[in-house]
mmCIF file as Biopython writes it, N, C-alpha, C and O atoms, coordinates in Angstrom:
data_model
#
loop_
_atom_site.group_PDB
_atom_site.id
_atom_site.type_symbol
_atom_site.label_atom_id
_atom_site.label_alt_id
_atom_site.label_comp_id
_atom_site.label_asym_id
_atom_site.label_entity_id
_atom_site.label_seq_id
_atom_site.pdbx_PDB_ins_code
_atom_site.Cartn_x
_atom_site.Cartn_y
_atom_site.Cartn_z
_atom_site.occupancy
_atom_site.B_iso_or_equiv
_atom_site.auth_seq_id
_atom_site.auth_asym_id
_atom_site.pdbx_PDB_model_num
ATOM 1   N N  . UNK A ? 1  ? -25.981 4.732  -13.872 1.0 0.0 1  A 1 
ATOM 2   C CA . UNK A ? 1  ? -24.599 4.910  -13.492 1.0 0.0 1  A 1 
ATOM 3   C C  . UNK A ? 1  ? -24.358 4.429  -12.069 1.0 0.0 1  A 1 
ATOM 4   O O  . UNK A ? 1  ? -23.374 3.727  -11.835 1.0 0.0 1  A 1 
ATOM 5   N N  . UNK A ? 2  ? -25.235 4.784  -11.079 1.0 0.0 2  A 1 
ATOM 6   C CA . UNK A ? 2  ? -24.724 4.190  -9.938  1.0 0.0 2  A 1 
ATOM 7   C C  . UNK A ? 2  ? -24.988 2.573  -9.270  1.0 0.0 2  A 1 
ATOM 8   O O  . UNK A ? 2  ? -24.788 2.153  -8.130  1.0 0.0 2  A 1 
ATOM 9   N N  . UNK A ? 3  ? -25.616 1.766  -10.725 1.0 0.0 3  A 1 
ATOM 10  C CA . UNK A ? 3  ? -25.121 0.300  -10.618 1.0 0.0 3  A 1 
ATOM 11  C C  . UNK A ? 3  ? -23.680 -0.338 -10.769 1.0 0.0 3  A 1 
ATOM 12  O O  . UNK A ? 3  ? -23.139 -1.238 -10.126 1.0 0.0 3  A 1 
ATOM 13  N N  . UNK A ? 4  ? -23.232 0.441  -11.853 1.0 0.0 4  A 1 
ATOM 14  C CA . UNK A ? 4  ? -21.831 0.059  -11.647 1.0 0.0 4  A 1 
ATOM 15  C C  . UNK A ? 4  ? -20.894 0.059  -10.535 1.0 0.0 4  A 1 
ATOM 16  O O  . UNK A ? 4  ? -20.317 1.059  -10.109 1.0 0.0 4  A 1 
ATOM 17  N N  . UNK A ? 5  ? -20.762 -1.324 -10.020 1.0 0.0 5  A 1 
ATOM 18  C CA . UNK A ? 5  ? -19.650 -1.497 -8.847  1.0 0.0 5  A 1 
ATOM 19  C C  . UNK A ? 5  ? -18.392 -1.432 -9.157  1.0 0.0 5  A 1 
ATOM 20  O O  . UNK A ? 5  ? -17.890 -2.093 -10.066 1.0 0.0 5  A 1 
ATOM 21  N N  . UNK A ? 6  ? -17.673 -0.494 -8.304  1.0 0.0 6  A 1 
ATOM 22  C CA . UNK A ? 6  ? -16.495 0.166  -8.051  1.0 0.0 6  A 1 
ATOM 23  C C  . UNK A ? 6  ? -15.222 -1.235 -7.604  1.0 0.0 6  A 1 
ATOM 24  O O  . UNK A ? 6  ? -15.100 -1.501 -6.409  1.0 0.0 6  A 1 
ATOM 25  N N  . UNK A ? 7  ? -14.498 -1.902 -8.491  1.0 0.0 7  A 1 
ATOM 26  C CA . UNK A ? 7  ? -13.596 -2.427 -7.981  1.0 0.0 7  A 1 
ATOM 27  C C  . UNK A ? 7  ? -11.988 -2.128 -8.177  1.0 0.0 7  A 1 
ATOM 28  O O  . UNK A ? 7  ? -11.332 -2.201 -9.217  1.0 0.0 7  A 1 
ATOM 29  N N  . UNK A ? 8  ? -11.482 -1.703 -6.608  1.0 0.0 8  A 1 
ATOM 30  C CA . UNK A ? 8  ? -10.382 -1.106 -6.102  1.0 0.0 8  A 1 
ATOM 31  C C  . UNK A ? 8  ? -9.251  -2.207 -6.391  1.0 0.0 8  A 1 
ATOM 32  O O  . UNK A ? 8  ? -9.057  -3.319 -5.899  1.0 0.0 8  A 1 
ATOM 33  N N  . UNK A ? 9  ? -8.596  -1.492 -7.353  1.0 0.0 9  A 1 
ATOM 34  C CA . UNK A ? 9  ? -6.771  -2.497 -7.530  1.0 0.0 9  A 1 
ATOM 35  C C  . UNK A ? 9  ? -5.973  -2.118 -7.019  1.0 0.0 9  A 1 
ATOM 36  O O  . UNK A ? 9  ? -5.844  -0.901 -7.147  1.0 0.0 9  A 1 
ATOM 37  N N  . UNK A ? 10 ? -5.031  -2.761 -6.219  1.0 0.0 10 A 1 
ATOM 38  C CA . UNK A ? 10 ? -3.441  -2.020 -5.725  1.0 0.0 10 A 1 
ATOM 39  C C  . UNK A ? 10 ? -2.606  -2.238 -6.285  1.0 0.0 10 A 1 
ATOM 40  O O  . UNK A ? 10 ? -2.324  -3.435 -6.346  1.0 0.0 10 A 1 
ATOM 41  N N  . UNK A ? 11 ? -1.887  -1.458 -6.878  1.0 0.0 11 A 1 
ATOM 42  C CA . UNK A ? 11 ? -0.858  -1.916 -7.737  1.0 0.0 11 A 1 
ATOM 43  C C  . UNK A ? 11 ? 0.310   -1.505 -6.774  1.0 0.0 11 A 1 
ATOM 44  O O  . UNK A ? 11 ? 0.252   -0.503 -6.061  1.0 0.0 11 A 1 
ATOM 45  N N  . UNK A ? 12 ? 1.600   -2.550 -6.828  1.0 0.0 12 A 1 
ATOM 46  C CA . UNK A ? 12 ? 3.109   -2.043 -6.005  1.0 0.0 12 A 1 
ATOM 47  C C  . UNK A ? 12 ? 3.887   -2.604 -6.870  1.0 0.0 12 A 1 
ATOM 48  O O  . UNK A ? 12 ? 3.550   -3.622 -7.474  1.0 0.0 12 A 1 
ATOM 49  N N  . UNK A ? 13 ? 4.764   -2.146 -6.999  1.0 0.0 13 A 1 
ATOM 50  C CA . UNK A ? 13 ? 6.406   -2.582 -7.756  1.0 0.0 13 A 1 
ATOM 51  C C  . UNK A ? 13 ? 7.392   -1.334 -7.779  1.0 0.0 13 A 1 
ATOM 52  O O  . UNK A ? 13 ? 7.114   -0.254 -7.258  1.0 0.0 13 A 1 
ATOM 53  N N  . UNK A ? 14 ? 8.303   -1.550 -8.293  1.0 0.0 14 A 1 
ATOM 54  C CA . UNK A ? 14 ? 9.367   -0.755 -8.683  1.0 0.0 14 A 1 
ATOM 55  C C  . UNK A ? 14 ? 10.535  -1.365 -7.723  1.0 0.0 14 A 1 
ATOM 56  O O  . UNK A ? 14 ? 10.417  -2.363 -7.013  1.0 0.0 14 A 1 
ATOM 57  N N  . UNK A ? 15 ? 11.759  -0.491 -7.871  1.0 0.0 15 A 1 
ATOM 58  C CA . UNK A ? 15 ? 13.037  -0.637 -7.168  1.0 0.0 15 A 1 
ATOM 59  C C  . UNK A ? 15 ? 13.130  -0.194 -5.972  1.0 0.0 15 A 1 
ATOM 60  O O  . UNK A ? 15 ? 14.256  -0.441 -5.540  1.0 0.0 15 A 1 
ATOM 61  N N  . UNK A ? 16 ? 12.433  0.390  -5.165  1.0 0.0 16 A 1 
ATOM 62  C CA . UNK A ? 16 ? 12.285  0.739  -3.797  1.0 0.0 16 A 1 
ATOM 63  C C  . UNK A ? 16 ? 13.795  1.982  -3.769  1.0 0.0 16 A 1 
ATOM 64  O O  . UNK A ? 16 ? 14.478  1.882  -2.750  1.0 0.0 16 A 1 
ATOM 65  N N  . UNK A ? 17 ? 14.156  2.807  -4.567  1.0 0.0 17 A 1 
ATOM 66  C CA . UNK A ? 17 ? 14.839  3.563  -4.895  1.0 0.0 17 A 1 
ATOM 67  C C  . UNK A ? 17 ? 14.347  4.906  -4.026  1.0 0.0 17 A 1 
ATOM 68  O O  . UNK A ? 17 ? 15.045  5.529  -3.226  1.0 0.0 17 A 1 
ATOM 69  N N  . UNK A ? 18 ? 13.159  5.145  -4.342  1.0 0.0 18 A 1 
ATOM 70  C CA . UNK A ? 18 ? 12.533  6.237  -3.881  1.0 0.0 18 A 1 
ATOM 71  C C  . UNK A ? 18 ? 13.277  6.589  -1.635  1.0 0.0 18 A 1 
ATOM 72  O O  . UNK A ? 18 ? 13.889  7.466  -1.024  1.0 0.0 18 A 1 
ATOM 73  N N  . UNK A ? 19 ? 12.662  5.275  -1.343  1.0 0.0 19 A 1 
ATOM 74  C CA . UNK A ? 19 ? 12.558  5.329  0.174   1.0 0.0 19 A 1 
ATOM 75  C C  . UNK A ? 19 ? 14.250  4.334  0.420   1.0 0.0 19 A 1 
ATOM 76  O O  . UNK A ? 19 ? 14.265  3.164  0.801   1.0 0.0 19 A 1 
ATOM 77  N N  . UNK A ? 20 ? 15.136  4.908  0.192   1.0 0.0 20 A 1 
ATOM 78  C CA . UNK A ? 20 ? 16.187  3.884  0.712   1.0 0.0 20 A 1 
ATOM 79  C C  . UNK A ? 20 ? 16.527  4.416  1.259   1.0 0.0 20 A 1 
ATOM 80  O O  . UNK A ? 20 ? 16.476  5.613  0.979   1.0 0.0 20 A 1 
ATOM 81  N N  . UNK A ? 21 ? 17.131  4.011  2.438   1.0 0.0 21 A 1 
ATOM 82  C CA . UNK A ? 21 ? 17.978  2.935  2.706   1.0 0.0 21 A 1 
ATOM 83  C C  . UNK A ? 21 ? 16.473  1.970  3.208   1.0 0.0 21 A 1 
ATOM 84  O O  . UNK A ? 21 ? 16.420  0.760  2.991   1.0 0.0 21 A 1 
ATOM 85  N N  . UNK A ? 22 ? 15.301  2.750  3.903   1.0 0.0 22 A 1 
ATOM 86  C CA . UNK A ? 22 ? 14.322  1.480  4.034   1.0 0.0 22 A 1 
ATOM 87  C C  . UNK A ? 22 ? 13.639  0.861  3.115   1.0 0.0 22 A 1 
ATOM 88  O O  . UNK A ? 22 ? 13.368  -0.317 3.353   1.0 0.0 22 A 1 
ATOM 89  N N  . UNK A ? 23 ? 13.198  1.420  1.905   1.0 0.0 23 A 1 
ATOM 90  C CA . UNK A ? 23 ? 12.757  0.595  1.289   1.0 0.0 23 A 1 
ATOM 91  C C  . UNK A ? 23 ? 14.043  -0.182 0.665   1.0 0.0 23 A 1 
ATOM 92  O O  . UNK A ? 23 ? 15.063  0.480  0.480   1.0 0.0 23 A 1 
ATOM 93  N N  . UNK A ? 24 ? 14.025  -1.811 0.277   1.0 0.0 24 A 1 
ATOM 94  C CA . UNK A ? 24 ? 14.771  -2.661 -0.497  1.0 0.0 24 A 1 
ATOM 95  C C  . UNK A ? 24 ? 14.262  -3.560 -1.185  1.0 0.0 24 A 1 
ATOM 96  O O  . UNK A ? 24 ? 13.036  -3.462 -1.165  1.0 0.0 24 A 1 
ATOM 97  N N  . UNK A ? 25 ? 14.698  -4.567 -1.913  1.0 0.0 25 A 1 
ATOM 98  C CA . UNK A ? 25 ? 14.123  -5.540 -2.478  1.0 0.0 25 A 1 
ATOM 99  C C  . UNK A ? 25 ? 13.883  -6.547 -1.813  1.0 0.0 25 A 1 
ATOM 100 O O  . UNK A ? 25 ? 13.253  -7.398 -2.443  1.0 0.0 25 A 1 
ATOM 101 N N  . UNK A ? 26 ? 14.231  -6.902 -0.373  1.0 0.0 26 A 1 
ATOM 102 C CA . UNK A ? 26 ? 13.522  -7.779 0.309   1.0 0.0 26 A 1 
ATOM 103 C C  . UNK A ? 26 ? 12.394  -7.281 1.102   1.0 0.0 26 A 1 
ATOM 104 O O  . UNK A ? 26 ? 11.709  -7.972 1.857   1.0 0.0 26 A 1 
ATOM 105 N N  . UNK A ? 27 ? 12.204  -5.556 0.786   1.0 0.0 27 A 1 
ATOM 106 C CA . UNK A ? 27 ? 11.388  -5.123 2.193   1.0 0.0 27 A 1 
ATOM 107 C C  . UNK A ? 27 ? 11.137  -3.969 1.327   1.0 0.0 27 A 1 
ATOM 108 O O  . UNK A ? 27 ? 11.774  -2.917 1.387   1.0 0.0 27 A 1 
ATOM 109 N N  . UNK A ? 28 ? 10.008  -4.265 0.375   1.0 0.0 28 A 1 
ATOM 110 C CA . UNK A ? 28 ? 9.276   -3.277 -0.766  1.0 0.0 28 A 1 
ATOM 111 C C  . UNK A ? 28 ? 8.506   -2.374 0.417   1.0 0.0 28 A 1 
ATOM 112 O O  . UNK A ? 28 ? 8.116   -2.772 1.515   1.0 0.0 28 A 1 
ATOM 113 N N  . UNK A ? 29 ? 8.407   -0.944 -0.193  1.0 0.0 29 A 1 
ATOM 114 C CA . UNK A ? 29 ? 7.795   -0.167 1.218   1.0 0.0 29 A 1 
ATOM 115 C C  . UNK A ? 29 ? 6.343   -0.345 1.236   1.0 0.0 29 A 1 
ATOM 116 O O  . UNK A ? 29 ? 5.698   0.264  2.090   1.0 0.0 29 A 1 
ATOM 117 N N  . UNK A ? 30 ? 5.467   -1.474 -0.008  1.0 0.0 30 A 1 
ATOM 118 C CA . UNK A ? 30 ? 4.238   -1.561 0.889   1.0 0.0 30 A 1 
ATOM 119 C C  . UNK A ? 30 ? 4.532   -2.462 1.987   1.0 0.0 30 A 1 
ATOM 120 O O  . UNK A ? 30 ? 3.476   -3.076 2.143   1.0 0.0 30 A 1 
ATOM 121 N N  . UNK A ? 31 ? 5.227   -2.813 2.689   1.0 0.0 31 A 1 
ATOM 122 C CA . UNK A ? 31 ? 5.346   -3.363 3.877   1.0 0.0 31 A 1 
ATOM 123 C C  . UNK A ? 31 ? 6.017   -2.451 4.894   1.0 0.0 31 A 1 
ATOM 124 O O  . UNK A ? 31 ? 5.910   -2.738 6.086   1.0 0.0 31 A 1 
ATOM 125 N N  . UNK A ? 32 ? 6.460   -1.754 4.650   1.0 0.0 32 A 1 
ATOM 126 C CA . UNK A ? 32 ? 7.038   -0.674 5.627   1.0 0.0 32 A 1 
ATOM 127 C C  . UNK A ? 32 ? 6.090   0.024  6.543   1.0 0.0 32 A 1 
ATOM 128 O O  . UNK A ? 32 ? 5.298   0.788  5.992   1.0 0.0 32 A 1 
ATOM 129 N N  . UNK A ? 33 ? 6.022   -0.102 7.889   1.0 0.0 33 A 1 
ATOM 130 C CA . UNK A ? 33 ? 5.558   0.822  8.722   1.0 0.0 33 A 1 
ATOM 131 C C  . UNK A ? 33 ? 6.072   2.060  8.918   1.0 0.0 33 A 1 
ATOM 132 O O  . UNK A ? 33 ? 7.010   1.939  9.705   1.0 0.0 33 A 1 
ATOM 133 N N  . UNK A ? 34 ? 5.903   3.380  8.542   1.0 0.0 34 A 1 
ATOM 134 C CA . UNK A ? 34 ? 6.111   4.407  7.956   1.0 0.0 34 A 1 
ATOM 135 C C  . UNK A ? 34 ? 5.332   5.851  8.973   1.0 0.0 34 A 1 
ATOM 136 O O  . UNK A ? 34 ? 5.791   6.989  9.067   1.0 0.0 34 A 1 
ATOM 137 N N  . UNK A ? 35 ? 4.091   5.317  9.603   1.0 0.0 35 A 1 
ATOM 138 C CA . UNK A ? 35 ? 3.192   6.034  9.995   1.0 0.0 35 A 1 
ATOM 139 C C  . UNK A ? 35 ? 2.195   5.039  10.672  1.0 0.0 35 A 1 
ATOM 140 O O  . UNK A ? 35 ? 1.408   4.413  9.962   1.0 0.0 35 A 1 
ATOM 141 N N  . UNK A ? 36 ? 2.212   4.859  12.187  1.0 0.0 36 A 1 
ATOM 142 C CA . UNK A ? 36 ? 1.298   4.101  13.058  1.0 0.0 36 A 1 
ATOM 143 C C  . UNK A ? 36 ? 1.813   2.877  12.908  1.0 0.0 36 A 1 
ATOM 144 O O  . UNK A ? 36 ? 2.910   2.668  12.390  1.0 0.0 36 A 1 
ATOM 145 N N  . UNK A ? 37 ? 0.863   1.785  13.463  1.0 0.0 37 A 1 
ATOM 146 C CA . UNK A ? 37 ? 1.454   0.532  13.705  1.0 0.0 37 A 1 
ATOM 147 C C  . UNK A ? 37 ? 0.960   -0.054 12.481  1.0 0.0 37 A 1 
ATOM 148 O O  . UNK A ? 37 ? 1.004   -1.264 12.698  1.0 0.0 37 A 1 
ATOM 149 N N  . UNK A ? 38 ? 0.421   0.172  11.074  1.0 0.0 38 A 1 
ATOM 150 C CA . UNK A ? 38 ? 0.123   -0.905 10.086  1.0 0.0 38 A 1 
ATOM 151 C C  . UNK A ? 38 ? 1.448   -0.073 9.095   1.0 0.0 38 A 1 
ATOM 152 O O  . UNK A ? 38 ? 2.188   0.909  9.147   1.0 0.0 38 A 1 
ATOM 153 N N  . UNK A ? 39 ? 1.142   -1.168 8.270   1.0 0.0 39 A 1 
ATOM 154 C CA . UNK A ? 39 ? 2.108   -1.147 7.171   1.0 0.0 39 A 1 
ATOM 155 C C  . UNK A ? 39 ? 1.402   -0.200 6.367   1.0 0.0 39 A 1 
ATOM 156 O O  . UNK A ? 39 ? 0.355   0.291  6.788   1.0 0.0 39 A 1 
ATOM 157 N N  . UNK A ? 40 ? 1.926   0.139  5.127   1.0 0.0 40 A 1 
ATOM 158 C CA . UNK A ? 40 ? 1.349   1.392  4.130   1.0 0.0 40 A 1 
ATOM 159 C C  . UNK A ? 40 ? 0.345   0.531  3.451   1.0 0.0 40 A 1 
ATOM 160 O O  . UNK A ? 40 ? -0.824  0.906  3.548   1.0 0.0 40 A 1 
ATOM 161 N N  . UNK A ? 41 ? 0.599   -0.602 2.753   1.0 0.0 41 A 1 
ATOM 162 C CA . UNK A ? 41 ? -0.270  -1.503 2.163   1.0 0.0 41 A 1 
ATOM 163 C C  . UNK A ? 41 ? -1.726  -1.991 3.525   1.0 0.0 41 A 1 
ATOM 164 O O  . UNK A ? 41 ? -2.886  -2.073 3.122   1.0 0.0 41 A 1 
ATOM 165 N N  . UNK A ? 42 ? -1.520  -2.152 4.450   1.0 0.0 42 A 1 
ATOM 166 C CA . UNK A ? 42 ? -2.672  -2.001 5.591   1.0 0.0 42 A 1 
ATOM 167 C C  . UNK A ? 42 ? -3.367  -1.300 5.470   1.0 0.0 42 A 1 
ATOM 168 O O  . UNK A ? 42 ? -4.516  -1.555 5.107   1.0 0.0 42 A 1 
ATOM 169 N N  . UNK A ? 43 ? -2.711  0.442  5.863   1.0 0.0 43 A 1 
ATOM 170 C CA . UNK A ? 43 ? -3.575  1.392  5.674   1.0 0.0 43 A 1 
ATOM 171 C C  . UNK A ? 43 ? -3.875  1.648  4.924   1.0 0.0 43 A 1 
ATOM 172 O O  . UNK A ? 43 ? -4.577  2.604  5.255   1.0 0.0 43 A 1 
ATOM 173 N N  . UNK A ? 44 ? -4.001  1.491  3.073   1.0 0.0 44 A 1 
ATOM 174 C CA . UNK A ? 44 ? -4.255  1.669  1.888   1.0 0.0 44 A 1 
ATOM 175 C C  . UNK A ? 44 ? -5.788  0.272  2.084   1.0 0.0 44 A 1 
ATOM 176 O O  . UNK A ? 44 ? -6.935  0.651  1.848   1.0 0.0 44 A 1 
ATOM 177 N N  . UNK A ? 45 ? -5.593  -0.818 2.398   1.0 0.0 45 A 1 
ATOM 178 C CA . UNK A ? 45 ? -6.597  -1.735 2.629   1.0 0.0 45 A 1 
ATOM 179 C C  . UNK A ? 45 ? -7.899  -1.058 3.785   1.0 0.0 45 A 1 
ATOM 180 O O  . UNK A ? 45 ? -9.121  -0.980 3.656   1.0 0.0 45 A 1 
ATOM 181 N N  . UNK A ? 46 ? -7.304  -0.797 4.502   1.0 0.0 46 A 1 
ATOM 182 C CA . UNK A ? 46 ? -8.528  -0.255 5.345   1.0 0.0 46 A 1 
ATOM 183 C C  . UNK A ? 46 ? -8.947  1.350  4.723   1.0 0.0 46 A 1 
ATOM 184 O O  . UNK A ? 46 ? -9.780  1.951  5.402   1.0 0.0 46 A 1 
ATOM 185 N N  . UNK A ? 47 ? -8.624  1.785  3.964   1.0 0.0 47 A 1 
ATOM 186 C CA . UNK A ? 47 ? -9.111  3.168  3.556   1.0 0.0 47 A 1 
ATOM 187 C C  . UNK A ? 47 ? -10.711 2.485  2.436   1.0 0.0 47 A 1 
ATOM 188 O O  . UNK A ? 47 ? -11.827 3.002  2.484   1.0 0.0 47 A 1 
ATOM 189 N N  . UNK A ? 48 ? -10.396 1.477  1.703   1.0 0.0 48 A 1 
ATOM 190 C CA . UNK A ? 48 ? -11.112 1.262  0.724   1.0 0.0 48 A 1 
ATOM 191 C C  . UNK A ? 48 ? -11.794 -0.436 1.048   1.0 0.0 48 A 1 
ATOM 192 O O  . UNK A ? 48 ? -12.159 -1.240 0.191   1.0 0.0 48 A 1 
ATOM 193 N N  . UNK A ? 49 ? -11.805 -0.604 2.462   1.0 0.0 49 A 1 
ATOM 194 C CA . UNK A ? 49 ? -13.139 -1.522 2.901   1.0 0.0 49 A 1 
ATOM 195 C C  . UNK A ? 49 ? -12.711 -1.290 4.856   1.0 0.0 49 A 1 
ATOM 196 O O  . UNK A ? 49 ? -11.965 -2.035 5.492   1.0 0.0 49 A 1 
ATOM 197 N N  . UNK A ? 50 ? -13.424 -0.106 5.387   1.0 0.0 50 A 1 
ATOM 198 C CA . UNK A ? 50 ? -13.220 0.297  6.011   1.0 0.0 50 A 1 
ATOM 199 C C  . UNK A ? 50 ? -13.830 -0.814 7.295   1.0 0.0 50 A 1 
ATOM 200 O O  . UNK A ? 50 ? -14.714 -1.476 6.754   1.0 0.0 50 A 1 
ATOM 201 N N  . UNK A ? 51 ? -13.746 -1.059 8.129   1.0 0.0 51 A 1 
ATOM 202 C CA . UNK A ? 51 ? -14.120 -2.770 9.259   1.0 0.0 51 A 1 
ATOM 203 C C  . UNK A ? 51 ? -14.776 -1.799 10.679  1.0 0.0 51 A 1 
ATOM 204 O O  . UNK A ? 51 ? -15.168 -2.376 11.693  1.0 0.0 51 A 1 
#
């Protein structure tokens, strides 16, 4: 069991309904800086290949 390598997908879509007025369809909130200076999609990247 612990040969099997772990590969991490991100999935984003929807209507950005949730977070409006900031989230929109030109400015989906994985790009939104929300919390610190990276975007949510940043900090979701550095959680799961940490540098």
């Amino acid at each position: 069991m612990d040969d099997i390598p772990i590969c991490p997908i991100l999935l984003a879509g929807g209507t950005g309904s949730l977070l409006w007025p900031l989230s929109r369809t030109l400015m989906p909130k994985q790009f939104i800086r929300l919390i610190g200076n990276q975007t949510m999609l940043q900090q979701t990247l550095q959680r799961i290949c940490p540098t």
